[in-house]
PQR file with spaces between the fields and no chain letter, atoms N, CA, C, O and H, PARSE charges and radii, in Angstrom:
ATOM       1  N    UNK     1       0.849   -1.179    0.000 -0.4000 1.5000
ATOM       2  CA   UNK     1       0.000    0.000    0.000 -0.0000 2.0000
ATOM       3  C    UNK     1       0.890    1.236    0.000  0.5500 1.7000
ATOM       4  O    UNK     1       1.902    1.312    0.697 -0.5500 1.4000
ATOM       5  N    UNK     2       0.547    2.016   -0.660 -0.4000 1.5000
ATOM       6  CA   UNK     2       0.916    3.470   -1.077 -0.0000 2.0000
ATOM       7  C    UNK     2       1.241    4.440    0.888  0.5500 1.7000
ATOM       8  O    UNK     2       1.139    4.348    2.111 -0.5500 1.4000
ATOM       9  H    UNK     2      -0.275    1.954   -1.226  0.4000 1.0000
ATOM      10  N    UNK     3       1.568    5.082   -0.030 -0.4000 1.5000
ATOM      11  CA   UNK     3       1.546    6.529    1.215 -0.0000 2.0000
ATOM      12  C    UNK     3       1.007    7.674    0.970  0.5500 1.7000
ATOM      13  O    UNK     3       1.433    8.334    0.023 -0.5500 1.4000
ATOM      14  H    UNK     3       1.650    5.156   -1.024  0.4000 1.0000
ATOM      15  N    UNK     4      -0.384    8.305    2.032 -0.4000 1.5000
ATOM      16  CA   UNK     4      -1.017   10.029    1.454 -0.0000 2.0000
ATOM      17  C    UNK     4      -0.267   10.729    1.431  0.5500 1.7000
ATOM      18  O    UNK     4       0.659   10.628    2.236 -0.5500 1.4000
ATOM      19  H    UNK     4      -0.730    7.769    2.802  0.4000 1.0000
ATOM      20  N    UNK     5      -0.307   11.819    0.455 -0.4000 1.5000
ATOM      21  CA   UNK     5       0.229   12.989    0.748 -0.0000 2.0000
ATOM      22  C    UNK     5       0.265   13.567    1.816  0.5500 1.7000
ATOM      23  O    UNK     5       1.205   14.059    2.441 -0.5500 1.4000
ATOM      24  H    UNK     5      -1.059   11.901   -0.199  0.4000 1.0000
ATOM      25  N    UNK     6      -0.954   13.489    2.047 -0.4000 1.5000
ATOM      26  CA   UNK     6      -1.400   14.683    3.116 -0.0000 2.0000
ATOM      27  C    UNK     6      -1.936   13.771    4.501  0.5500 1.7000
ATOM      28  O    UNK     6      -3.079   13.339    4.353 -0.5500 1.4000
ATOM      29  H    UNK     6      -1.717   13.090    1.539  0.4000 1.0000
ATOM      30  N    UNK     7      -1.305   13.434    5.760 -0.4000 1.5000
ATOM      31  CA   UNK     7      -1.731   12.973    6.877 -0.0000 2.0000
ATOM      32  C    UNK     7      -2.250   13.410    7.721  0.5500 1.7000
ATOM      33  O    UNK     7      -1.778   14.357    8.350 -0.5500 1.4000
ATOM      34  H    UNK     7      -0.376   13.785    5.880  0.4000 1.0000
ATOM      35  N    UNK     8      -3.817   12.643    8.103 -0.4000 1.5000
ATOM      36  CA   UNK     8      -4.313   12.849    9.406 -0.0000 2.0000
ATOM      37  C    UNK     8      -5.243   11.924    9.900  0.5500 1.7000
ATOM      38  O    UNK     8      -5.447   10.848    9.338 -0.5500 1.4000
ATOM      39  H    UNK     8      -4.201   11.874    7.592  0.4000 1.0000
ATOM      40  N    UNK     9      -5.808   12.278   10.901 -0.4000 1.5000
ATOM      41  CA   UNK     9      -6.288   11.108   11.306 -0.0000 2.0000
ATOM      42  C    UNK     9      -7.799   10.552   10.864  0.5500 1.7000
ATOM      43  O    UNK     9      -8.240    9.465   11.239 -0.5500 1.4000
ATOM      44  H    UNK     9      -5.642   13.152   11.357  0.4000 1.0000
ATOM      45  N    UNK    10      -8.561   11.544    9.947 -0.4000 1.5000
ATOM      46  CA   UNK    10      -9.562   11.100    9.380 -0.0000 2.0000
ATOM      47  C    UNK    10      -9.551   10.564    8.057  0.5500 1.7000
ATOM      48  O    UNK    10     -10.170    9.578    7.656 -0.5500 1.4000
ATOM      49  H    UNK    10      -8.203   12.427    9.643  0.4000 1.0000
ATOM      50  N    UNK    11      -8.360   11.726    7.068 -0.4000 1.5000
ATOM      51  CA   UNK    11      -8.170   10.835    5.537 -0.0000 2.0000
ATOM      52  C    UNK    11      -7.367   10.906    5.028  0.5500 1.7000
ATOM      53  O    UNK    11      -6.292   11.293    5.487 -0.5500 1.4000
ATOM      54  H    UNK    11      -7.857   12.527    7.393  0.4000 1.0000
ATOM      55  N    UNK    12      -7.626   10.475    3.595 -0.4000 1.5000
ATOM      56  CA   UNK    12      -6.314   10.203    3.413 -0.0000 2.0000
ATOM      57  C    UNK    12      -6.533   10.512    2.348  0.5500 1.7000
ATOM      58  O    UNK    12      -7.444   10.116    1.621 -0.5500 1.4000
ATOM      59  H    UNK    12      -8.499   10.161    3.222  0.4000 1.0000
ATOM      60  N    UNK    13      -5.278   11.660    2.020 -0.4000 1.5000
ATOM      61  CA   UNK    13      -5.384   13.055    0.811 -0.0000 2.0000
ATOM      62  C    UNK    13      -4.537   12.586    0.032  0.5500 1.7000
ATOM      63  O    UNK    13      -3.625   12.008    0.623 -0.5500 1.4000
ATOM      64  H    UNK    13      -4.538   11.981    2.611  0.4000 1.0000
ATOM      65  N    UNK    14      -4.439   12.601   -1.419 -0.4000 1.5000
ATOM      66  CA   UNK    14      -4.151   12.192   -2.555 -0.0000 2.0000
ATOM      67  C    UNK    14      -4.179   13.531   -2.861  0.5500 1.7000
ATOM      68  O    UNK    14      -5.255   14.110   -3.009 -0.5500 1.4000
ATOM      69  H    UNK    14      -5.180   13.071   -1.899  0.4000 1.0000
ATOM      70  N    UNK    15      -2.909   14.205   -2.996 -0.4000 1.5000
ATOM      71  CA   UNK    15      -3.060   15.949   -3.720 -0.0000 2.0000
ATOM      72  C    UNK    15      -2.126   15.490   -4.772  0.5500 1.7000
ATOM      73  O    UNK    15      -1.264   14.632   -4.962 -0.5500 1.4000
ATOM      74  H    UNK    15      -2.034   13.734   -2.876  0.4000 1.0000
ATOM      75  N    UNK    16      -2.941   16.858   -5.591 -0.4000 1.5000
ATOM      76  CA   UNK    16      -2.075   16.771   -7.136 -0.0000 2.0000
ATOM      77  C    UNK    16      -1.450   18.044   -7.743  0.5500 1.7000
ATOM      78  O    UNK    16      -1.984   19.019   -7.213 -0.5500 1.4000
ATOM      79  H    UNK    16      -3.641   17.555   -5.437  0.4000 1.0000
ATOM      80  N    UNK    17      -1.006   18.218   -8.177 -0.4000 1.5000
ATOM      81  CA   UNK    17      -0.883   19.795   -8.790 -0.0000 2.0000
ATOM      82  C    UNK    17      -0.583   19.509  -10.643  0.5500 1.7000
ATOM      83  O    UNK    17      -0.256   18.535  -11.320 -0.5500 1.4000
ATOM      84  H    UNK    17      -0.573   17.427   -8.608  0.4000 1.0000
ATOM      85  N    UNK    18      -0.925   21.020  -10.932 -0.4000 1.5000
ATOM      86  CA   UNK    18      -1.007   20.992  -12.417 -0.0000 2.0000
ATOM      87  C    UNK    18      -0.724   22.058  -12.884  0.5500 1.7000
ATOM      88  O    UNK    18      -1.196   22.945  -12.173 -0.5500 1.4000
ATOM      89  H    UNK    18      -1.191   21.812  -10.382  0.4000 1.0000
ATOM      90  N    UNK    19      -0.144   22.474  -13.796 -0.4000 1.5000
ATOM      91  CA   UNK    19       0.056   23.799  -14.071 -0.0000 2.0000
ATOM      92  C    UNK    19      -1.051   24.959  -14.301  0.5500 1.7000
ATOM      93  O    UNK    19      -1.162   26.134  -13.952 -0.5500 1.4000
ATOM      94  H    UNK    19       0.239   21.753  -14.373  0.4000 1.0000
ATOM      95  N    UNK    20      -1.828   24.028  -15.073 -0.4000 1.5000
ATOM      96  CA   UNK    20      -3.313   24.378  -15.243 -0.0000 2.0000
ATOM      97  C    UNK    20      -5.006   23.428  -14.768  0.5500 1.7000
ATOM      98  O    UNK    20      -5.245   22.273  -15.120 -0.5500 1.4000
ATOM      99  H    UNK    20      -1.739   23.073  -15.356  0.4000 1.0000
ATOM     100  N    UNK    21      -5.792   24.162  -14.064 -0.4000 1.5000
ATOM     101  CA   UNK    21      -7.144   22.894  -13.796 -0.0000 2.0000
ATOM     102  C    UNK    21      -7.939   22.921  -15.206  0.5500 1.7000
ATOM     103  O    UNK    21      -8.026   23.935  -15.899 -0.5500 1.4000
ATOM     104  H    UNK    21      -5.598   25.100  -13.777  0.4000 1.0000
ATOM     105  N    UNK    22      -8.401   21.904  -15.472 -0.4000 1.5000
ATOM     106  CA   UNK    22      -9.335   22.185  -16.723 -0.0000 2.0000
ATOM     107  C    UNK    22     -10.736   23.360  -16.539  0.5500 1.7000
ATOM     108  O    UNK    22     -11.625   23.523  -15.703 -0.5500 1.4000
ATOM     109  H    UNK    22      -8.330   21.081  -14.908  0.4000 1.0000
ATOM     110  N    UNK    23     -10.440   23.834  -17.469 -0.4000 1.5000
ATOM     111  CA   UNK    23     -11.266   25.608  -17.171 -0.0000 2.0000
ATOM     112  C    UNK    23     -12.794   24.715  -17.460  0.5500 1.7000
ATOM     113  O    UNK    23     -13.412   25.582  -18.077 -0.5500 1.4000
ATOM     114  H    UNK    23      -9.718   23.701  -18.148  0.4000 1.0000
ATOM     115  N    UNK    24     -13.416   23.927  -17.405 -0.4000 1.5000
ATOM     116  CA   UNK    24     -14.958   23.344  -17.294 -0.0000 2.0000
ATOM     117  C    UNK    24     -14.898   22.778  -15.268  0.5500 1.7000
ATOM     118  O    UNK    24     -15.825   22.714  -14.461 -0.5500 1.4000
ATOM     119  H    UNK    24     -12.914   23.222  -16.904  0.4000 1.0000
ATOM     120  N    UNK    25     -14.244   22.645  -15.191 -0.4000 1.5000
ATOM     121  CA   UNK    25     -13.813   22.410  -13.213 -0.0000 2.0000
ATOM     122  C    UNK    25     -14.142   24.245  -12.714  0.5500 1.7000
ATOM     123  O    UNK    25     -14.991   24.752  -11.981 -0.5500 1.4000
ATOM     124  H    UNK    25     -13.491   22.697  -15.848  0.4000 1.0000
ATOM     125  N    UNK    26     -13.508   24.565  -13.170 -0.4000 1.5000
ATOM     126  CA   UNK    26     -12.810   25.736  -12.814 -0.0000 2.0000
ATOM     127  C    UNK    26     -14.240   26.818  -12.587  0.5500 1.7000
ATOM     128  O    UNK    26     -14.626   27.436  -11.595 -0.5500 1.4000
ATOM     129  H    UNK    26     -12.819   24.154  -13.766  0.4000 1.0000
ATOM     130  N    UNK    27     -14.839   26.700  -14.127 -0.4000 1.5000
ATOM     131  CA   UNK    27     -16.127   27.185  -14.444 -0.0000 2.0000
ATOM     132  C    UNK    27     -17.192   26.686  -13.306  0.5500 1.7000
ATOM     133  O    UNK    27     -17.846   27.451  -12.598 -0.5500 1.4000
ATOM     134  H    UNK    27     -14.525   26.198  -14.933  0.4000 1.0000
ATOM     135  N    UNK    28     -17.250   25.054  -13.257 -0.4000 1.5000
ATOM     136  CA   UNK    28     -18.493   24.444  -12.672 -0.0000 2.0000
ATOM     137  C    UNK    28     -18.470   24.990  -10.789  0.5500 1.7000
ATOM     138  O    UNK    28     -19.412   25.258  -10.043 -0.5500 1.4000
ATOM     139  H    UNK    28     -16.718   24.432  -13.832  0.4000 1.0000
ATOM     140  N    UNK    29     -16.962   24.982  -10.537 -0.4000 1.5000
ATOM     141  CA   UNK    29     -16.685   25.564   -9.003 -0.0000 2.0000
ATOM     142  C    UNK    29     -17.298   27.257   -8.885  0.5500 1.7000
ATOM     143  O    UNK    29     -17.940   27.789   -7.978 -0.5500 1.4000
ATOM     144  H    UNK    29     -16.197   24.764  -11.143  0.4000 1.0000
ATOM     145  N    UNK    30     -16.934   27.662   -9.847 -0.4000 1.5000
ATOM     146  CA   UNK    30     -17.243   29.680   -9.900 -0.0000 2.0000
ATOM     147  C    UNK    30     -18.835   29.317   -9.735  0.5500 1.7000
ATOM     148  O    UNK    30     -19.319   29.919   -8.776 -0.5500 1.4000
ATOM     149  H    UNK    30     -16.413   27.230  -10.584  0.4000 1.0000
ATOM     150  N    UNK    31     -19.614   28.619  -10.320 -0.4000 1.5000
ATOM     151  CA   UNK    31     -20.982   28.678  -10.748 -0.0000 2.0000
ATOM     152  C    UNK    31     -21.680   27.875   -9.149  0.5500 1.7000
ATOM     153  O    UNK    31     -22.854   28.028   -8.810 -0.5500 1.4000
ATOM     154  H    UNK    31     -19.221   28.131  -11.099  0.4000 1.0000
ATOM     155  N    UNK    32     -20.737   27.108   -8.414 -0.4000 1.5000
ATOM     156  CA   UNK    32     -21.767   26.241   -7.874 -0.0000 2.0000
ATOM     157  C    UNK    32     -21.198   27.720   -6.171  0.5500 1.7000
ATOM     158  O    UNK    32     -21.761   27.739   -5.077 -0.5500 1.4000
ATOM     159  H    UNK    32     -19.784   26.984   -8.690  0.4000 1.0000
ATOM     160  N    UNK    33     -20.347   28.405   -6.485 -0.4000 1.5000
ATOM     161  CA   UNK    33     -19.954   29.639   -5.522 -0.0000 2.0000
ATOM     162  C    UNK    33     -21.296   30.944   -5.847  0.5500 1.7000
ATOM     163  O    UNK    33     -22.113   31.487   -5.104 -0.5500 1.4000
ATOM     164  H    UNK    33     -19.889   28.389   -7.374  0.4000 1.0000
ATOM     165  N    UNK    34     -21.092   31.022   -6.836 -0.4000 1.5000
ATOM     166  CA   UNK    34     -22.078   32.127   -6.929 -0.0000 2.0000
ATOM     167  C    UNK    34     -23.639   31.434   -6.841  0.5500 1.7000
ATOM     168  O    UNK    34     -24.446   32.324   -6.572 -0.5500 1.4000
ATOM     169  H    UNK    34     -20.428   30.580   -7.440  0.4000 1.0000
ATOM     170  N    UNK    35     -24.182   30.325   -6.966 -0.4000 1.5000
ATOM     171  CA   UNK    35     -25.209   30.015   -6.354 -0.0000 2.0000
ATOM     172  C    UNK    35     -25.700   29.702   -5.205  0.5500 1.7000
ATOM     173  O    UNK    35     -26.872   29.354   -5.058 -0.5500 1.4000
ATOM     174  H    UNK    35     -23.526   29.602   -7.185  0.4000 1.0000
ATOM     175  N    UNK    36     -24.343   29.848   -3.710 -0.4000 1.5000
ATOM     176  CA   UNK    36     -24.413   29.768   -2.741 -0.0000 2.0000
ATOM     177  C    UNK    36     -25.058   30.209   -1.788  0.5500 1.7000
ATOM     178  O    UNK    36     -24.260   31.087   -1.461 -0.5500 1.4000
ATOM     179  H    UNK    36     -23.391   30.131   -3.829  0.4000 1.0000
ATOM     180  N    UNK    37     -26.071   30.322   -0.904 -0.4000 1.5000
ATOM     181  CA   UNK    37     -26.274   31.404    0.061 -0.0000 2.0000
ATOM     182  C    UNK    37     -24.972   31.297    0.859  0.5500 1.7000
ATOM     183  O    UNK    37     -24.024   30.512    0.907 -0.5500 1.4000
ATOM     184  H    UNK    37     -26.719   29.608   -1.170  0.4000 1.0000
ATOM     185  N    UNK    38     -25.299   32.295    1.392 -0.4000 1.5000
ATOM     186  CA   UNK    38     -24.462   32.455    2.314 -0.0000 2.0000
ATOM     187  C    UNK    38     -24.294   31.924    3.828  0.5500 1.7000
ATOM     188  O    UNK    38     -23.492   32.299    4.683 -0.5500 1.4000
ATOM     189  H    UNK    38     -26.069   32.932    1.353  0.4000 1.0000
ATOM     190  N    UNK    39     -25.108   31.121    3.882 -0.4000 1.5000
ATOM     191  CA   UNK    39     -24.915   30.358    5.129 -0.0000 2.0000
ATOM     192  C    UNK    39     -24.782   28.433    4.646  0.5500 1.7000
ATOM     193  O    UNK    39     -25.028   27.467    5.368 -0.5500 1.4000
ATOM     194  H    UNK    39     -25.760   30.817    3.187  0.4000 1.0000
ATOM     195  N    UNK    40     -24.302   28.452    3.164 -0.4000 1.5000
ATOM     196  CA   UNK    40     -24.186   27.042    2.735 -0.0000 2.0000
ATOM     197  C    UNK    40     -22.708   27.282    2.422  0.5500 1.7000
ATOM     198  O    UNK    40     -22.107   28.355    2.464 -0.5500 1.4000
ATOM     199  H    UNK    40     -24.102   29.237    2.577  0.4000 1.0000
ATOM     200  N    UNK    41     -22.046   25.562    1.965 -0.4000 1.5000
ATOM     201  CA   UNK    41     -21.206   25.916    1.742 -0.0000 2.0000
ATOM     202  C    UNK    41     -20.682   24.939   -0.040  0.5500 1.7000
ATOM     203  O    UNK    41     -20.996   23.755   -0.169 -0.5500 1.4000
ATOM     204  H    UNK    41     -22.534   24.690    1.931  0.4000 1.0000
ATOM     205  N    UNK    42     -19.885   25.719   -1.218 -0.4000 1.5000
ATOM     206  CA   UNK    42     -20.406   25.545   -2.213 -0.0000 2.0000
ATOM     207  C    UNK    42     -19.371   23.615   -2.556  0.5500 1.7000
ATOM     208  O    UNK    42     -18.211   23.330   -2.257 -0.5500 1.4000
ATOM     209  H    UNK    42     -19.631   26.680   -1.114  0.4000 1.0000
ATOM     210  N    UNK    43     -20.169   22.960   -3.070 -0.4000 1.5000
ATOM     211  CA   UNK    43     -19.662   21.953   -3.220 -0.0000 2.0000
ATOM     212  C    UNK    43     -20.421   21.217   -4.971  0.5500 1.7000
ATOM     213  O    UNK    43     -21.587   21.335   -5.348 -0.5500 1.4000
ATOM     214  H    UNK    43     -21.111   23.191   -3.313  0.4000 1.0000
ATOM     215  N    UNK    44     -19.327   20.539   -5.667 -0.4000 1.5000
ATOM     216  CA   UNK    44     -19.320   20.021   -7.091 -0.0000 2.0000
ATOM     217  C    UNK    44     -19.460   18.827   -7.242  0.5500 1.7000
ATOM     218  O    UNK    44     -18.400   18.223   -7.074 -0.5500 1.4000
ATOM     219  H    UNK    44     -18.380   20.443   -5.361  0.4000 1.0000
ATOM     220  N    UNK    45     -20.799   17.835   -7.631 -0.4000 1.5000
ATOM     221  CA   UNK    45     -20.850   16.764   -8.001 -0.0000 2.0000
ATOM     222  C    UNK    45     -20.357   16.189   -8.965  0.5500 1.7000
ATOM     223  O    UNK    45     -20.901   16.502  -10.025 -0.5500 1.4000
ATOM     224  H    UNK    45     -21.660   18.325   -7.767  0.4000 1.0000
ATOM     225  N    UNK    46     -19.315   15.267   -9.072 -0.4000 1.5000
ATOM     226  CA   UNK    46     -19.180   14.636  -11.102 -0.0000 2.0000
ATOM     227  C    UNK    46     -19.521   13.445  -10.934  0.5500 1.7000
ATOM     228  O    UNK    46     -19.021   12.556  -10.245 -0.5500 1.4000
ATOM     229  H    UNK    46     -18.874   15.013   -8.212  0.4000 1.0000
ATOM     230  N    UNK    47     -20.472   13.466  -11.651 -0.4000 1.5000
ATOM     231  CA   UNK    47     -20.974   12.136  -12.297 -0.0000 2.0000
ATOM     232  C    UNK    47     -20.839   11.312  -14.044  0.5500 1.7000
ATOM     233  O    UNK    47     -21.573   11.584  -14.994 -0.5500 1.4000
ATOM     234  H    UNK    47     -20.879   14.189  -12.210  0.4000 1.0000
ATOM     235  N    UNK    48     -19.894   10.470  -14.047 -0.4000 1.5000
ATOM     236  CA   UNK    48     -19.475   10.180  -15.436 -0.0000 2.0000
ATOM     237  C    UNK    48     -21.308    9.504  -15.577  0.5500 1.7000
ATOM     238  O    UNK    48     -22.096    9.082  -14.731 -0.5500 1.4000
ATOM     239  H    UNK    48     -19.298   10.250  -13.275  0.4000 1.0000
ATOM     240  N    UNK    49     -21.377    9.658  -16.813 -0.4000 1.5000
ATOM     241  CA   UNK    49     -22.585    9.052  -17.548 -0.0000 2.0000
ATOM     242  C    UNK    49     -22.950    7.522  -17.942  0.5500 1.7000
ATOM     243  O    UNK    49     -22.345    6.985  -18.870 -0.5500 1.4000
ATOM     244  H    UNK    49     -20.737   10.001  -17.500  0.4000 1.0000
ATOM     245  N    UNK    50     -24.004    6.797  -17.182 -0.4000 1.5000
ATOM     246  CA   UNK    50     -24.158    5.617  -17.188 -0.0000 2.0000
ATOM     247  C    UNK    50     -23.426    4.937  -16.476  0.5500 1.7000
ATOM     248  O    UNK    50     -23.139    3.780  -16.781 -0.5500 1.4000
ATOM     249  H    UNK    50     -24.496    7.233  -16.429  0.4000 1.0000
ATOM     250  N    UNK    51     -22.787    5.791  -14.906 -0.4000 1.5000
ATOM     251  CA   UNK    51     -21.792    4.820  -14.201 -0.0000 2.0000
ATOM     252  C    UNK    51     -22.658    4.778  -12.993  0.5500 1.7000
ATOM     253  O    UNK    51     -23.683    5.458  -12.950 -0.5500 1.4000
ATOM     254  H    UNK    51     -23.020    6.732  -14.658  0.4000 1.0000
ATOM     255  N    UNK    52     -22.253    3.933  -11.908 -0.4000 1.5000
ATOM     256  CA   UNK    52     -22.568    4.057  -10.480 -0.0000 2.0000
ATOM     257  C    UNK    52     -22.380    5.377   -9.504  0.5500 1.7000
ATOM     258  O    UNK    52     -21.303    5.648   -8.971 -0.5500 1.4000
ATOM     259  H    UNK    52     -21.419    3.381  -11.943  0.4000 1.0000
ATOM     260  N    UNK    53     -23.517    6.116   -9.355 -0.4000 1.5000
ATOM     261  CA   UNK    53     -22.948    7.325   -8.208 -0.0000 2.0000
ATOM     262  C    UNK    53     -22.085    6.689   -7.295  0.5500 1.7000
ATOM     263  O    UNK    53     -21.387    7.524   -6.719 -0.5500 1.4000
ATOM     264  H    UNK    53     -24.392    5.896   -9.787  0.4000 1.0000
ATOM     265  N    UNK    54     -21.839    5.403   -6.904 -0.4000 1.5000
ATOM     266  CA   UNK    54     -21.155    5.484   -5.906 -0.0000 2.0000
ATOM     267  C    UNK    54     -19.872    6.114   -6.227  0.5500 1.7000
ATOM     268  O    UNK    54     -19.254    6.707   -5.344 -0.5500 1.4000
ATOM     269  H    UNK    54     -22.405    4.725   -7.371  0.4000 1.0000
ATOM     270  N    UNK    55     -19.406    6.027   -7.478 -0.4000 1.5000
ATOM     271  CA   UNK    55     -17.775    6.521   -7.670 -0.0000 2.0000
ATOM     272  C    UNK    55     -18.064    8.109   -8.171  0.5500 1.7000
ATOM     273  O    UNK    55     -17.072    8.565   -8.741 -0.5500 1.4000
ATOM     274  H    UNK    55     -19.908    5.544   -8.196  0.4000 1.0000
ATOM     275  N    UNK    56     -19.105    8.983   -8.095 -0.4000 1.5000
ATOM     276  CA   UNK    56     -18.819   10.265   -7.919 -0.0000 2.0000
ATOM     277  C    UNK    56     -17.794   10.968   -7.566  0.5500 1.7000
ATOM     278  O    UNK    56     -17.010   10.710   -6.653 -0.5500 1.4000
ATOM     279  H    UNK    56     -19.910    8.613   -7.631  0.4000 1.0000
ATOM     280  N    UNK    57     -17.780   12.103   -8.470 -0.4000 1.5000
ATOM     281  CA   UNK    57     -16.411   12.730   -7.496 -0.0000 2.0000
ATOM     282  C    UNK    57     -17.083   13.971   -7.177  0.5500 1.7000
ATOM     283  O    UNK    57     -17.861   14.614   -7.882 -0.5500 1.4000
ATOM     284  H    UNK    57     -18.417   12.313   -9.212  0.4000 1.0000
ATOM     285  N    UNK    58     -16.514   14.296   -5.594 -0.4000 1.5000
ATOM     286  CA   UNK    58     -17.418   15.369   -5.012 -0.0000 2.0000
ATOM     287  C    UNK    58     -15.950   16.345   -4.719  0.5500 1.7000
ATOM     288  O    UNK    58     -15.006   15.809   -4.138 -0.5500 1.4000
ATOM     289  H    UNK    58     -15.881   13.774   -5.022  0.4000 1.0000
ATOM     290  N    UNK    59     -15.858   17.825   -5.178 -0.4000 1.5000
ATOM     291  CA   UNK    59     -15.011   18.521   -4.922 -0.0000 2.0000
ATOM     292  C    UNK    59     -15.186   19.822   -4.661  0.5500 1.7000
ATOM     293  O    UNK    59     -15.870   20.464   -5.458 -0.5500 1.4000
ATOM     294  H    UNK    59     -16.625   18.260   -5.650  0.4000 1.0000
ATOM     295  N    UNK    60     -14.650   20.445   -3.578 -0.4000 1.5000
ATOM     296  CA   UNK    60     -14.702   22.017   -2.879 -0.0000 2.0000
ATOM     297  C    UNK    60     -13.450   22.467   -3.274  0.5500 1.7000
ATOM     298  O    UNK    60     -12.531   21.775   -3.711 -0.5500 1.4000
ATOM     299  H    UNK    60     -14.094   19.923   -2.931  0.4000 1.0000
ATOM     300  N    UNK    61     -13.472   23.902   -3.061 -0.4000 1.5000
ATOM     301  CA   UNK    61     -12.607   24.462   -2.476 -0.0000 2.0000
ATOM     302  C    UNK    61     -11.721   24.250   -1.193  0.5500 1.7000
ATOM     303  O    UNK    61     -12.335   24.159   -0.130 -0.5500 1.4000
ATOM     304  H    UNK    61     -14.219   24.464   -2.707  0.4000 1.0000
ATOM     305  N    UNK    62     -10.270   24.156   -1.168 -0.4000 1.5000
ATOM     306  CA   UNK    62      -9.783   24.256   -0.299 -0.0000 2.0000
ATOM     307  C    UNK    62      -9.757   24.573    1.346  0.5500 1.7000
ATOM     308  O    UNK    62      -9.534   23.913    2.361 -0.5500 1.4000
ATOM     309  H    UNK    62      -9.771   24.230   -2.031  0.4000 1.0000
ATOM     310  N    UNK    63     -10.140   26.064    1.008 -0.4000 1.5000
ATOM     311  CA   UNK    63     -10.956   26.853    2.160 -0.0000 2.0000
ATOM     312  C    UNK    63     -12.319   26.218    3.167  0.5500 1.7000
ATOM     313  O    UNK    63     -12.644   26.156    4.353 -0.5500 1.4000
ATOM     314  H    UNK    63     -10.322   26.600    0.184  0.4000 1.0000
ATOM     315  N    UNK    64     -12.873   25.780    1.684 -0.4000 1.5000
ATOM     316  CA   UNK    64     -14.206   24.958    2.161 -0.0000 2.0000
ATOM     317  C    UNK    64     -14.151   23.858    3.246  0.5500 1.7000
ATOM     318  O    UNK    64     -14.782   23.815    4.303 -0.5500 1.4000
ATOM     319  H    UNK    64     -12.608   25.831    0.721  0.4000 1.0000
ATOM     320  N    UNK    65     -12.970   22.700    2.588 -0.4000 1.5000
ATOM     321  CA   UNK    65     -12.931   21.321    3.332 -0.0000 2.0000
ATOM     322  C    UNK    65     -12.189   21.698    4.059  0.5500 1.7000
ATOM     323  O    UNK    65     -11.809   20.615    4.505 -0.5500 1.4000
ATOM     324  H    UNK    65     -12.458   22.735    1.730  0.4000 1.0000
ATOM     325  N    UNK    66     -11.370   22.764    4.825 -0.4000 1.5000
ATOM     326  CA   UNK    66     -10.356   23.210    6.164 -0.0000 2.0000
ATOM     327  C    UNK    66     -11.526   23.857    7.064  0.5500 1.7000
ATOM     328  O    UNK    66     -11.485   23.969    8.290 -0.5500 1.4000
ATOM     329  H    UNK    66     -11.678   23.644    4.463  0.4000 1.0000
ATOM     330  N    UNK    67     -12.766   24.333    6.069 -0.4000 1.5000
ATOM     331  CA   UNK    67     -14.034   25.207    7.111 -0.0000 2.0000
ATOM     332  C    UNK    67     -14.774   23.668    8.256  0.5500 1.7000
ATOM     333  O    UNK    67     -15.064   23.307    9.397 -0.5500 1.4000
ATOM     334  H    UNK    67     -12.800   24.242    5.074  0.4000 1.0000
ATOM     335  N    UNK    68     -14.726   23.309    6.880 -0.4000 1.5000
ATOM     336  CA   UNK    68     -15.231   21.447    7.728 -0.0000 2.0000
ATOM     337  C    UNK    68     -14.068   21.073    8.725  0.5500 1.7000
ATOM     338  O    UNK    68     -14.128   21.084    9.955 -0.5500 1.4000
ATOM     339  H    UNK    68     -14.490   23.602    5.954  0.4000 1.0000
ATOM     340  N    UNK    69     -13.321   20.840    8.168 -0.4000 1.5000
ATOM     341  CA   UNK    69     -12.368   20.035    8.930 -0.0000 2.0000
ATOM     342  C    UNK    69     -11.680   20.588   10.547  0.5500 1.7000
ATOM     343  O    UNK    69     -11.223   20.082   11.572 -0.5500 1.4000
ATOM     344  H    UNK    69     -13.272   20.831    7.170  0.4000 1.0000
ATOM     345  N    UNK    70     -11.975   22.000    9.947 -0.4000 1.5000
ATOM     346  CA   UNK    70     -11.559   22.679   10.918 -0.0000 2.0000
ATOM     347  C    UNK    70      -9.697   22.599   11.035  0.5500 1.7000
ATOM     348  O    UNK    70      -9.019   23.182   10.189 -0.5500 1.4000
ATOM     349  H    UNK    70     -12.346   22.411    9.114  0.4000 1.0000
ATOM     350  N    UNK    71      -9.148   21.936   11.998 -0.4000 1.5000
ATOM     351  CA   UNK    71      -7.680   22.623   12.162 -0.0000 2.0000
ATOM     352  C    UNK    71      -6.926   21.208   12.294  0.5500 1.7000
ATOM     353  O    UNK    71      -5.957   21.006   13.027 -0.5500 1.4000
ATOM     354  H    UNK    71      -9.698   21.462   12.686  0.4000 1.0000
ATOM     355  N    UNK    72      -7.597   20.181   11.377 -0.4000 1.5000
ATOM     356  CA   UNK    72      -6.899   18.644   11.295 -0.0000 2.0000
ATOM     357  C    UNK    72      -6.005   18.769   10.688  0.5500 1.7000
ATOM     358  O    UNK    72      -5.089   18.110   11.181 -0.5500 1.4000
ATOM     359  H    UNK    72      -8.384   20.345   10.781  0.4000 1.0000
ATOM     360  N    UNK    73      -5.478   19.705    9.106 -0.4000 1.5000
ATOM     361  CA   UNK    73      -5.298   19.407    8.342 -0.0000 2.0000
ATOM     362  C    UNK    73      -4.064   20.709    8.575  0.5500 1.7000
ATOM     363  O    UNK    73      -3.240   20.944    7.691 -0.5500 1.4000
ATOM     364  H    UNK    73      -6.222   20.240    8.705  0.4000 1.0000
């Protein structure tokens, strides 16, 4: 078994970097922010087509999953 990037005691972070994010990510995050109230917090479903939701990929902002997580990370 592998090793996370990122350690703690709830998960286990797989970070990546790129020079660039694909600007349809980038777009779908701006759009699911500006539809936010302000007492929610904004989060991105992907669902490939004709697959199982269970393998969704669900992705925030940074800021967002440290607002959750609070001071684990």
């Amino acid at each position: 078994m592998g090793r996370e990037d990122v350690i703690t005691e709830r998960f286990s972070i797989e970070a990546k970097e790129r020079e660039k994010l694909p600007a349809f990510l980038k777009k779908t995050m701006a759009q699911a922010n500006n539809n936010c109230a302000d007492d929610k917090l904004a989060v991105v479903c992907l669902h490939e087509l004709n697959s199982n939701h269970d393998h969704d990929l669900v992705v925030m902002e940074y800021s967002t999953f440290r607002t959750i997580i609070g001071s684990e990370t």
